[in-house]
TORKETI-280382 format. One line per 3 residues: number of its first residue (from 1); their letters; for each residue x, z, y of C-alpha. Coordinates in Angstrom, 3 decimals. Layout:
N
NUM> a> X/Z/Y | ...
% end
This chain:
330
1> xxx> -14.948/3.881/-3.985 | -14.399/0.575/-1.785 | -13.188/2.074/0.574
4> xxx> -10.711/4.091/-1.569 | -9.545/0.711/-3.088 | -8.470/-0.802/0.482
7> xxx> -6.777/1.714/2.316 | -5.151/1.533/-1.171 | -4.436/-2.284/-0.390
10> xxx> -3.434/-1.408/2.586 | -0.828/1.504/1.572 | 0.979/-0.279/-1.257
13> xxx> 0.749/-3.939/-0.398 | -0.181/-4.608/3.283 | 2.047/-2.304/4.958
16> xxx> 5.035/-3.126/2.694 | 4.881/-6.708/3.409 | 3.854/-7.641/0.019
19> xxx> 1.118/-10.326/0.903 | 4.370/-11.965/3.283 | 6.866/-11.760/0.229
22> xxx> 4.807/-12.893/-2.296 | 4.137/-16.201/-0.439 | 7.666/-16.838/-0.179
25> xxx> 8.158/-16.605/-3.715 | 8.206/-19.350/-5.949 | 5.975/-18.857/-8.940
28> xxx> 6.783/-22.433/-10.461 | 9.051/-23.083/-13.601 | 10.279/-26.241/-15.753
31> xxx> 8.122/-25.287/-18.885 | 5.207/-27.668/-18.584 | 7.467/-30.785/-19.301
34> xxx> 4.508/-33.479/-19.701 | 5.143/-37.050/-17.943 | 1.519/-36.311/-16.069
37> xxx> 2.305/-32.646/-15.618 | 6.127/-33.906/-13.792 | 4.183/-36.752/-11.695
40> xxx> 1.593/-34.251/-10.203 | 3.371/-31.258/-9.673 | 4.253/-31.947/-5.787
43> xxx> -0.046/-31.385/-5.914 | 0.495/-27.565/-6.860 | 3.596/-27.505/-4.320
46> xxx> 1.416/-28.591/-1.627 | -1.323/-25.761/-2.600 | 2.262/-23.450/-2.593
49> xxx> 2.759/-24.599/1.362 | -0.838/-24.284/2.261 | -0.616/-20.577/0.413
52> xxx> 2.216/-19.644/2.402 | 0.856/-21.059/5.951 | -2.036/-18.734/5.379
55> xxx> -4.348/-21.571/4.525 | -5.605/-19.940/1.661 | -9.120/-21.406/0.504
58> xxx> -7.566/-24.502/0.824 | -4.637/-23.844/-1.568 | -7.380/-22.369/-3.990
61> xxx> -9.686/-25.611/-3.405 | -6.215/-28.228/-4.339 | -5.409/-25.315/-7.221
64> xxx> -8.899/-25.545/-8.995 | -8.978/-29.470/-8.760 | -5.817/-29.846/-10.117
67> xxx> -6.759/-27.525/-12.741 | -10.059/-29.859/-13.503 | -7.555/-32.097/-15.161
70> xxx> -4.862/-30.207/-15.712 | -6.420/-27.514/-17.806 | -3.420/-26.161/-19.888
73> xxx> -0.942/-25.885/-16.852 | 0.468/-22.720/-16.564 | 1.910/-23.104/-13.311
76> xxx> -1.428/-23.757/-12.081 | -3.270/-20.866/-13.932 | -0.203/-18.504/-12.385
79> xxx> -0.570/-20.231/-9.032 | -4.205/-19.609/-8.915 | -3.739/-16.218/-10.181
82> xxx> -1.235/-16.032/-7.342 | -4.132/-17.214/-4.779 | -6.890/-14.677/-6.009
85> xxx> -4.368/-11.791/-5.926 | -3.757/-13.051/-1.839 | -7.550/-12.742/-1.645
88> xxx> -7.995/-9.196/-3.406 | -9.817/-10.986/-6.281 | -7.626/-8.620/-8.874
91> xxx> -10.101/-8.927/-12.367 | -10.271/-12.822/-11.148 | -6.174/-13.206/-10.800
94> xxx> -5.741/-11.107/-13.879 | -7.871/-14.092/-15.862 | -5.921/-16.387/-14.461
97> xxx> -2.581/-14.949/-15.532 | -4.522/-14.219/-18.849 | -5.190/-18.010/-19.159
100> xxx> -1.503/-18.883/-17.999 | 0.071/-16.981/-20.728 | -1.576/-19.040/-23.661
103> xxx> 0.789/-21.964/-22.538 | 4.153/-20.732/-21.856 | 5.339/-17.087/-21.280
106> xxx> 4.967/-15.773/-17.885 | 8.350/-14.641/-15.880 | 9.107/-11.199/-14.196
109> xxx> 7.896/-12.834/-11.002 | 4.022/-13.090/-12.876 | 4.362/-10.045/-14.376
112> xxx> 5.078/-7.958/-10.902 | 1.708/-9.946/-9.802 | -0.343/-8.879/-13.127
115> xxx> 1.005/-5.338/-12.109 | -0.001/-5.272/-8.881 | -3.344/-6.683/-9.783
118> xxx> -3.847/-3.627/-11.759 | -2.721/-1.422/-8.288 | -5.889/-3.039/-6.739
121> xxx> -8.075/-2.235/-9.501 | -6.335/1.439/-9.698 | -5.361/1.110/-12.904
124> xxx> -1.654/2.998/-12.698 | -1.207/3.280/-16.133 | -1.321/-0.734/-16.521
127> xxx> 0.518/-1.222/-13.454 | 3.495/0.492/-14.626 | 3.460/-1.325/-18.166
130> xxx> 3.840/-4.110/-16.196 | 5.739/-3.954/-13.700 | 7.801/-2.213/-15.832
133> xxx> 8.330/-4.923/-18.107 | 9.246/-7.386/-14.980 | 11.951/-5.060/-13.825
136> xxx> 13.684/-5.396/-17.755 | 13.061/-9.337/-17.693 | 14.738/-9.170/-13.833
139> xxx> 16.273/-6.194/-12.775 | 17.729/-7.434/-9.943 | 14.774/-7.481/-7.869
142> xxx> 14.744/-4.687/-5.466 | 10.731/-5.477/-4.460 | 9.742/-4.788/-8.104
145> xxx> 11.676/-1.513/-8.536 | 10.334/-0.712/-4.996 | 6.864/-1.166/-6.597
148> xxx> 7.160/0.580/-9.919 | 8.837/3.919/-7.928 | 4.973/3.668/-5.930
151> xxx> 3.244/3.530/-8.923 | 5.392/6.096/-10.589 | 4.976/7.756/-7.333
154> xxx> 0.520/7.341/-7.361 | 1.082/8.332/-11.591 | 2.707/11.560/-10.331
157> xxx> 5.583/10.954/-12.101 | 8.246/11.842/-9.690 | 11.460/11.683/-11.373
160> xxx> 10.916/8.187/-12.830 | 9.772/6.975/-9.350 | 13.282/8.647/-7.948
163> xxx> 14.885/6.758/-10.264 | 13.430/3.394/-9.582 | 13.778/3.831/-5.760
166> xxx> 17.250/4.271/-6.254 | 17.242/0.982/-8.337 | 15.717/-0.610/-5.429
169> xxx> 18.016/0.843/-2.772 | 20.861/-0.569/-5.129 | 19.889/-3.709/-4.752
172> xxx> 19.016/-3.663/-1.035 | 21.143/-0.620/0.472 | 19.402/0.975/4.064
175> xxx> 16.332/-0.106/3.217 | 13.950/1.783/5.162 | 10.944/1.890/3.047
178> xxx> 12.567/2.503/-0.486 | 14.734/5.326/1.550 | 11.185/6.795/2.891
181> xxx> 9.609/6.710/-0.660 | 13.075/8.375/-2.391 | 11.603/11.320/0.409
184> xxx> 8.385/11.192/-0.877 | 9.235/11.404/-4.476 | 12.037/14.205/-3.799
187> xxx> 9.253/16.100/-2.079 | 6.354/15.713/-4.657 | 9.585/17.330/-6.892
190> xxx> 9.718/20.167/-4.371 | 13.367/18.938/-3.727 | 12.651/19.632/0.302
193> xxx> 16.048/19.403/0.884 | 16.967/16.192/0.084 | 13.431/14.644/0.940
196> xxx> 14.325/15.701/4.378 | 17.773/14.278/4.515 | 16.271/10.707/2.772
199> xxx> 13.377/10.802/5.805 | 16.410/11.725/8.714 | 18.538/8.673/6.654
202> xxx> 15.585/6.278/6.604 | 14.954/7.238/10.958 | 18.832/6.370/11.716
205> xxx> 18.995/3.449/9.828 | 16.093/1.998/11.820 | 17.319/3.671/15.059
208> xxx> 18.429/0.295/16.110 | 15.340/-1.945/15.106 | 13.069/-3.951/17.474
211> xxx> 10.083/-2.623/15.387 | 9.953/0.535/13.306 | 8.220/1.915/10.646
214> xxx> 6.315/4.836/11.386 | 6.401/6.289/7.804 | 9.756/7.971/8.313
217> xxx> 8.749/10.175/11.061 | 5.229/10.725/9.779 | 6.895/11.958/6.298
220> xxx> 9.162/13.785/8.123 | 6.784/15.784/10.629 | 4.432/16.715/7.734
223> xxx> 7.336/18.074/6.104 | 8.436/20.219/8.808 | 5.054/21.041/9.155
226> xxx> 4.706/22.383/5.469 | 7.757/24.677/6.206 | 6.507/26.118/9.218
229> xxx> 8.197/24.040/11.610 | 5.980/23.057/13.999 | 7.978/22.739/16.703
232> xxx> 10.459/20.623/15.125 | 7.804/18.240/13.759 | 6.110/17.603/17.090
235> xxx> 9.000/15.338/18.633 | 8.867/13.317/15.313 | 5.365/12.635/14.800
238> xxx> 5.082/12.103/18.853 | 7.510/8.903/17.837 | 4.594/8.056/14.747
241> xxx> 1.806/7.859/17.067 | 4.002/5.729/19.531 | 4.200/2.947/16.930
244> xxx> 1.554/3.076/15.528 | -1.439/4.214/17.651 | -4.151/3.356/15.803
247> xxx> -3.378/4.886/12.741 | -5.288/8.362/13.008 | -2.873/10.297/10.294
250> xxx> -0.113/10.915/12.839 | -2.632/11.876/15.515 | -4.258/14.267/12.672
253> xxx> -0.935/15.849/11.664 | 0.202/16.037/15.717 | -3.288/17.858/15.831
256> xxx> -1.972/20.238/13.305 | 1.338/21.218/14.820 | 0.025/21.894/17.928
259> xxx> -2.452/24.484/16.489 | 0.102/25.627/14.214 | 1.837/26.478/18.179
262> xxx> -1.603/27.404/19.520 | -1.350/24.731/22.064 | -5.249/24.135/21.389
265> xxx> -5.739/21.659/24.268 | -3.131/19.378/23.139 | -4.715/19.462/19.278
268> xxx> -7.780/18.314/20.779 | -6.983/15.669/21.801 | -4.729/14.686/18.948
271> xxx> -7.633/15.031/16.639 | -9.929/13.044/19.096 | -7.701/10.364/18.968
274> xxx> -7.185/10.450/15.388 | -10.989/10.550/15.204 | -11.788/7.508/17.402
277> xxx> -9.229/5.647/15.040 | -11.541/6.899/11.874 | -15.131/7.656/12.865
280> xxx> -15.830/8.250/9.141 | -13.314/10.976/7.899 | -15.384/13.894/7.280
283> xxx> -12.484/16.439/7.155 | -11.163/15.066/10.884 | -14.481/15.685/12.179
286> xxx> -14.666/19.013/10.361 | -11.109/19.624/11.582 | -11.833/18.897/15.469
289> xxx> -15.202/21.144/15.473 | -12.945/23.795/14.462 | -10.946/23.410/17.494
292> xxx> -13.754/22.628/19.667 | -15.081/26.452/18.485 | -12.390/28.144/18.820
295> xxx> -12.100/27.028/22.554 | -15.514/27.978/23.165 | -17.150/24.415/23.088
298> xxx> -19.813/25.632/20.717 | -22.186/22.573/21.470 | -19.098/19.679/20.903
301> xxx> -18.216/22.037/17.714 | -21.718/21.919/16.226 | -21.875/18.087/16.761
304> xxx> -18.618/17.996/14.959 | -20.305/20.179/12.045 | -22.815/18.383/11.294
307> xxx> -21.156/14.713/11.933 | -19.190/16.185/9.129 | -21.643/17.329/7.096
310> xxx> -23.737/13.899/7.493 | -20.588/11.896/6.412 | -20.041/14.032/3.400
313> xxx> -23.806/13.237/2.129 | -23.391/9.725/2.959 | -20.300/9.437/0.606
316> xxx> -21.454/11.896/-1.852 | -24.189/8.911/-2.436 | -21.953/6.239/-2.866
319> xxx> -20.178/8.010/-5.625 | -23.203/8.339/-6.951 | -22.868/4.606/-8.039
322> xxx> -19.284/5.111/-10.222 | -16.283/3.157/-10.327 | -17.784/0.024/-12.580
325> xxx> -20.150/-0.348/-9.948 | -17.828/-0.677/-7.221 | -15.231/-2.718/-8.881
328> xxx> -17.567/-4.988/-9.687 | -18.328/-5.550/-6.146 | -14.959/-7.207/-5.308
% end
């Protein structure tokens, strides 16, 4: 289950620059009006610098002792909330923003957080309520659509999620990860057509980046791939695995094109790549015994077999311990 939870992190928040953009957003209003309230705020704007310089335990330490004699401050409940959410604390942020909302209402800016907390904890059905009540307080936010179309997306509810990535693309035109996602969401529709023509949109407006996002081309090769265009894919998901080496699932899927063309040598090592970037996948290991065997490397195949089979035991007994368990280990 942990694990589960941060690739999860990593899909929807790290890798969309989330923890970056949510430091440069102010989460401070003029509701707490108080003389005291007025004369210490520059305290919770310092914790807001030290937040966005990455100092985070001390913005949490300057947070908490404000809030020793500050308790009713809602900008310092939603500013801690803010802190925990940084830290991956979700059922601790969610208090916070709890605790917040007793003394003034919270804005579309706390309500994409409270959302997003609820991501963490995998809790879709939450996440959408609210981030889809901080897209109808601000709907001019192109990061919030962006996240409601992913958790429309996870809730496999495609056509809202096309609908909200077009929001988001709206309000920020060529942007390359909205335009990627619109793919996805065509695709889980079985629109292939226009998922591929979103991907090829999403790889030309980036042609001319210093640093671009592999998602595109992966997206893109797995959907040739799925139509039985192997060949095509390979030149794509070559380009993945360029920038970004050590993420196995381009290595995996360059694996699976080259079987799909038979070239078994070149899967290989694909999948032993894509293995030394994630020792404990059970399927990659199952995947790259299967090529080992049917090259004749019966010994390297068996290892593979039972690597796999050992892994799959391993995380059969984690289960074991449920989702409570595990949540309540963050």
């Amino acid at each position: 289950m942990i694990p589960t939870l941060l690739r999860l992190v990593v899909l929807l928040l790290v890798s969309f620059g989330t923890l970056t953009a949510l430091a440069q957003t102010s989460p401070f209003t003029d509701h707490d009006s108080s003389a005291a309230a007025s004369q210490l705020e520059p305290i919770l704007l310092n914790a807001k610098s030290l937040l966005e310089n990455g100092n985070v335990p001390e913005a949490e330490q300057l947070t908490r002792s404000y809030l020793e004699s500050h308790p009713t401050s809602a900008n310092a409940h939603f500013l801690l909330g803010l802190i925990l959410f940084k830290e991956v604390k979700a059922k601790d942020s969610l208090a916070e923003y709890t605790i917040g909302a007793r003394y003034r209402d919270p804005s579309a800016y706390d309500l994409e957080i409270a959302g997003l907390n609820y991501v963490l904890l995998g809790d879709y059905l939450n996440a959408d309520k609210w981030l889809s009540k901080s897209v109808q307080m601000d709907s001019h936010n192109w990061e919030s659509w962006y996240y409601l179309g992913r958790t429309k997306y996870n809730e496999n509810r495609f056509n809202e999620a096309v609908t909200a990535f077009q929001q988001a693309l709206k309000l920020s035109p060529k942007n390359i990860k909205a335009e990627d996602n619109l793919g996805l969401a065509y695709d889980g529709l079985g629109r292939k057509p226009e998922a591929e023509q979103a991907y090829r949109d999403a790889i030309r407006w980036q042609s001319q980046a210093l640093q671009e996002d592999p998602g595109p081309y992966l997206d893109l090769g797995i959907l040739l791939i799925d139509q039985n265009r192997p060949q095509e894919a390979i030149s794509y998901l070559q380009q993945a695995t360029q920038i970004s080496p050590h993420d196995p699932k381009p290595h995996e899927q360059l694996g699976k094109a080259y079987t799909g063309l038979q070239r078994l040598p070149e899967a290989q090592v694909e999948l032993e790549r894509a293995v030394e970037a994630s020792p404990n996948d059970a399927a990659l290991h199952y995947v790259l015994g299967q090529i080992y065997r049917r090259q004749g490397m019966k010994d390297k195949a068996q290892a593979e077999f039972e690597k796999s089979a050992s892994l799959k035991s391993l995380q059969s007994g984690a289960r074991v311990l449920g989702p409570a368990d595990a949540a309540s280990r963050h």
